[in-house]
Wavefront OBJ file of the C-alpha trace (Angstrom):
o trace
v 20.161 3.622 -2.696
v 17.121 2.514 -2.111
v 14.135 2.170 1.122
v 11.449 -0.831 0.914
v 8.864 -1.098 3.372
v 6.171 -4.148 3.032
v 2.587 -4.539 4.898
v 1.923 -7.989 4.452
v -1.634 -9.451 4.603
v -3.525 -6.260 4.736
v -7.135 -7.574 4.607
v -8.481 -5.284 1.942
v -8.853 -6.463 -1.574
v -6.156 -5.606 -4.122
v -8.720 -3.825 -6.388
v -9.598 -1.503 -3.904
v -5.570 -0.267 -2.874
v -4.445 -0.339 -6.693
v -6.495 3.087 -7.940
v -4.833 4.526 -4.412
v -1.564 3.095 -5.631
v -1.505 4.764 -9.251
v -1.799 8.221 -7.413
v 1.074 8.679 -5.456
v 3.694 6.145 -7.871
v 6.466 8.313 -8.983
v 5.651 11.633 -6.727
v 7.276 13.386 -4.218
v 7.420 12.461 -0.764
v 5.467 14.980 0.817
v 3.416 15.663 -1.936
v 2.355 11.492 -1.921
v 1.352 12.271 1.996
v -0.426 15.133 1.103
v -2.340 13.264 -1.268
v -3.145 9.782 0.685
v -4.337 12.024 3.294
v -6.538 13.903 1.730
v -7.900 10.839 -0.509
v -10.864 9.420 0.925
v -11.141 5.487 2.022
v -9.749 2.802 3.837
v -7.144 2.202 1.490
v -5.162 5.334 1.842
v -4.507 4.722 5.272
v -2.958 1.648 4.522
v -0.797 2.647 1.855
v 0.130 6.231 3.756
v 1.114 3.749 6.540
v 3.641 1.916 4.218
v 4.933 5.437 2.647
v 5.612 6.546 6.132
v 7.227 3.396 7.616
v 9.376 3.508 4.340
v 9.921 7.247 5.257
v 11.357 5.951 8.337
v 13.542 3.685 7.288
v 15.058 5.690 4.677
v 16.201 8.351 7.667
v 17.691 6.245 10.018
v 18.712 2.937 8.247
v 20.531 4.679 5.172
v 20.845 8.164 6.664
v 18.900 9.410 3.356
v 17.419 13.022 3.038
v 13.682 13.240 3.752
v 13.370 16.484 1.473
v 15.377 14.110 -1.477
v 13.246 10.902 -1.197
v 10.443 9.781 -4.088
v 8.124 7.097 -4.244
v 9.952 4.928 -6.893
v 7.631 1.873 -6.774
v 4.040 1.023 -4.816
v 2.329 -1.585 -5.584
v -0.378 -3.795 -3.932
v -0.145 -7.565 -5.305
v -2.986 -10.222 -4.208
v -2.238 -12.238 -0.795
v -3.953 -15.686 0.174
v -7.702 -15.740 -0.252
v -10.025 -16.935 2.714
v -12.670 -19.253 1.558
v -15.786 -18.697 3.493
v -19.733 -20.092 3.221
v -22.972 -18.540 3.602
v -26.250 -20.306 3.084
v -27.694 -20.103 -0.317
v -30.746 -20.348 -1.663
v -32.624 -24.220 -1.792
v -30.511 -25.300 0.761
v -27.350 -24.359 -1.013
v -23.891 -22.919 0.018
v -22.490 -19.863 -1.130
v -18.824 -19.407 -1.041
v -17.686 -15.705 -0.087
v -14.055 -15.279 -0.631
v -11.915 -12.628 1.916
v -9.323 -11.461 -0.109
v -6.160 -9.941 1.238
v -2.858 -8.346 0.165
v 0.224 -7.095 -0.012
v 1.241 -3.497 -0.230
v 4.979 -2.645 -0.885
v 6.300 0.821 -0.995
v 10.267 1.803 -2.647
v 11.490 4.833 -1.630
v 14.249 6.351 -3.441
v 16.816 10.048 -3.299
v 16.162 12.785 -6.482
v 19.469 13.477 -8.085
v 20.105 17.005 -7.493
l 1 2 3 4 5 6 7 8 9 10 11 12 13 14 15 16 17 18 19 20 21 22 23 24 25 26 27 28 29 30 31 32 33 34 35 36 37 38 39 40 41 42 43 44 45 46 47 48 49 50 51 52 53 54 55 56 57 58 59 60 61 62 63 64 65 66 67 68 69 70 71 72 73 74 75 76 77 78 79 80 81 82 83 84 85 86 87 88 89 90 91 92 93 94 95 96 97 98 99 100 101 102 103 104 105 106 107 108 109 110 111 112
């Protein structure tokens, strides 16, 4: 059995949540909040958002254990890019590109 929660569109590049990511993948529940918490940056917030809403629907959609629960999977994949333009140099455009993405936490019970 098994608890997904998904934050779609988060507008924070990829690159900056995956190092956050690799920290808490495979941990403990409590010990992966005590961890984003005390990480510093934007994108620990985002992700501790995610473990928590999983967290959530672990306990009252499939009446799961919060003391059993692990973070099986987190990852943070690349959403849709904004393409944006700021004047260059000579008269030239620029294109600055707004990434985005999409953070998706699994939740699953130890075996005692």
């Amino acid at each position: 059995m098994e608890a997904k929660a998904i934050a779609k569109y988060v507008r924070m590049s990829p690159s900056k949540l995956k190092p956050v990511a690799d920290l808490v993948r495979g941990k403990d529940l409590g010990e992966a909040l005590n961890i984003l918490k005390f990480t510093p940056g934007k994108g620990s917030e985002i992700i501790e958002k995610v473990v928590e809403s999983a967290a959530a629907n672990a306990e009252n959609n499939f009446d799961m254990s919060r003391d059993n629960l692990y973070v099986a999977e987190v990852y943070a994949n690349q959403g849709p890019t904004m393409k944006r333009w700021r004047a260059g140099a000579q008269g030239r455009a620029s294109m600055i590109l707004k990434r985005s993405s999409h953070v998706a936490v699994t939740l699953k019970e130890r075996e005692n």
